[in-house]
N, C-alpha and C positions, 0 to 999 in steps of 0.2 A: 525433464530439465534438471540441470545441476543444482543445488546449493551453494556450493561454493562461489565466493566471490573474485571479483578480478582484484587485481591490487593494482595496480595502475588508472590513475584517475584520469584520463587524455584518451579521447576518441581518434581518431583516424579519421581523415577527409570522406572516407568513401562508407565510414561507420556513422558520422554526423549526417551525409546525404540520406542514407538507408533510412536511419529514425526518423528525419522530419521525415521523406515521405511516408511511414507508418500514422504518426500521429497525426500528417495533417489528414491522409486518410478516412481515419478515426474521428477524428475536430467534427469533417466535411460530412460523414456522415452517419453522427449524432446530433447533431444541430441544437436538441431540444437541451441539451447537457452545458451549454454556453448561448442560449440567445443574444442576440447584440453583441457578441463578438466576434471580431474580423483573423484569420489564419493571418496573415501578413506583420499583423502588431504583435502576435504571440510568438511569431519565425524569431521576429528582427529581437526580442528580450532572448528566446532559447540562445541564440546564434552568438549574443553577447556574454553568455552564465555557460563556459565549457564544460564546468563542474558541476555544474545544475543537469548540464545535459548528459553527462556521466550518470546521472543518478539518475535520469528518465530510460537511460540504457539498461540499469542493470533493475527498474521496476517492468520495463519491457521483456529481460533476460529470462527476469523469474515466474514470467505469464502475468505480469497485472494489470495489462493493457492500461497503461495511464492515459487519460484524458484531461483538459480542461475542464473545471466543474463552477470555477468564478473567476472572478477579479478584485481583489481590495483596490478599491479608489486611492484608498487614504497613502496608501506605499507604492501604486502601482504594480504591484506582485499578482500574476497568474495563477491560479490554486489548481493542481493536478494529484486526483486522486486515482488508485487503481482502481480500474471499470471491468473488467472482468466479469465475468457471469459468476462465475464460483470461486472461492479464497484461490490465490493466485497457486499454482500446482508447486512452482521453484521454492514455496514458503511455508508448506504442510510437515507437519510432524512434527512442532516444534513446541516448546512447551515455550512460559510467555518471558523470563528472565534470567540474567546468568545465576542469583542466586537461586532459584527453581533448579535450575539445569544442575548445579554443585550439590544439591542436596537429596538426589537421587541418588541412592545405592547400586543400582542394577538397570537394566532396561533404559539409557539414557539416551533422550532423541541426540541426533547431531548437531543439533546448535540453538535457539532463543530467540524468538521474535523483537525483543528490545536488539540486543547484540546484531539481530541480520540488519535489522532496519538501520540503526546507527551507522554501521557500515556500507551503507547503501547511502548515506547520506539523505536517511527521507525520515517522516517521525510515524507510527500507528495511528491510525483514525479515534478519533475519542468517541466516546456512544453518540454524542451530538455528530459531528461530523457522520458517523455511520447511518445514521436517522436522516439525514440532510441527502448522502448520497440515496437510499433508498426512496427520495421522491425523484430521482430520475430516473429507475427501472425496479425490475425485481433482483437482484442480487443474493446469492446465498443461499438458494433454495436447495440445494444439496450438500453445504458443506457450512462451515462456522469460523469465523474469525474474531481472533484475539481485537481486543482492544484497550486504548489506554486504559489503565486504571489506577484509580484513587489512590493516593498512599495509604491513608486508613484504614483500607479492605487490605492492601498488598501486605502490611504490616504483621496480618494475622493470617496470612498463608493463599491468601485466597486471589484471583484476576478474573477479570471480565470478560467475554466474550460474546457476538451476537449471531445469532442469521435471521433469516424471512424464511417462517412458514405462514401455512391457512391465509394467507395475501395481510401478515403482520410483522412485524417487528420483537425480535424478541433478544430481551437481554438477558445473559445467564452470569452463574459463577463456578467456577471448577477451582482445584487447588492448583498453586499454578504450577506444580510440578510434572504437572499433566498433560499428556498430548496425544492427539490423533490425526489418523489419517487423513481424514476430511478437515481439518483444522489448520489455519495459515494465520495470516496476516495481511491487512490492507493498508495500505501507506499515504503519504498524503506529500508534495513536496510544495514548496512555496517559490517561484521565479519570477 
């Protein structure tokens, strides 16, 4: 899958048809990943947020299979994280910010997990969020994904990132000028 992203923010009639049938797809059956919510109330918000659904396009584009994962009461906003078994494949190699990416000398990934997501109009899962998706399946057993981090840590070179081994949770810290293969980013969007 590409990296690059589209620049056009406006779906196509027959690009809006193809997504919902994916996610509802996906909705319908994970079930255990939104109890008590109905596909039809989450249609009639996507179908309202064209640029909400821009952005569930291009977490689809990049393999992060996004899902419903809640619902805030308080705002009525749908919570869609990328579900994915492994860091989304379109989002690996990336080290975790542009000033990371600027202060590599040599060997520099192609682009930033802050900088893709922005673009993508979605935000990184913070460790809580990561911790949260992780009691709905096993996730990351083979590869590791960035997540938000601290300014305090980022401050003195450093970003966070997590995966699941031994049926755990585990948070690490790398420099974040750093990237690998098996390494992406998970996103989180709010509609």
């Amino acid at each position: 899958m590409k990296t690059e992203l589209k620049t056009s923010r406006n779906l196509k009639a027959n690009q809006c048809e193809a997504l919902l049938e994916s996610l509802k797809a996906r909705f319908e059956k994970n079930m255990i990943r939104h109890k008590g919510l109905v596909w039809t109330k989450v249609q009639a918000k996507l179908v309202s947020n064209p640029e909400k659904m821009w952005s569930l396009s291009e977490m689809e584009r990049t393999g992060g299979e996004p899902d419903v994962v809640g619902h805030d009461k308080k705002t009525g906003e749908y919570i869609f994280y990328d579900c994915s078994a492994e860091s989304p494949k379109g989002r690996r190699s990336v080290c975790y910010d542009r000033e990371a990416l600027e202060s590599r000398k040599e060997h520099k990934p192609k682009n930033n997990a802050i900088d893709m997501a922005g673009a993508m109009g979605i935000e990184l899962l913070t460790e809580d969020q990561y911790r949260e998706l992780q009691k709905l399946g096993n996730f990351d057993t083979k590869t590791s994904s960035w997540v938000k981090t601290p300014s305090s840590i980022r401050k003195l070179g450093g970003a966070l990132f997590c995966d699941r081994r031994y049926e755990t949770v585990f948070v690490y810290h790398n420099g974040a000028a750093s990237y690998y293969a098996a390494r992406g980013f998970r996103g989180s969007l709010r509609v």
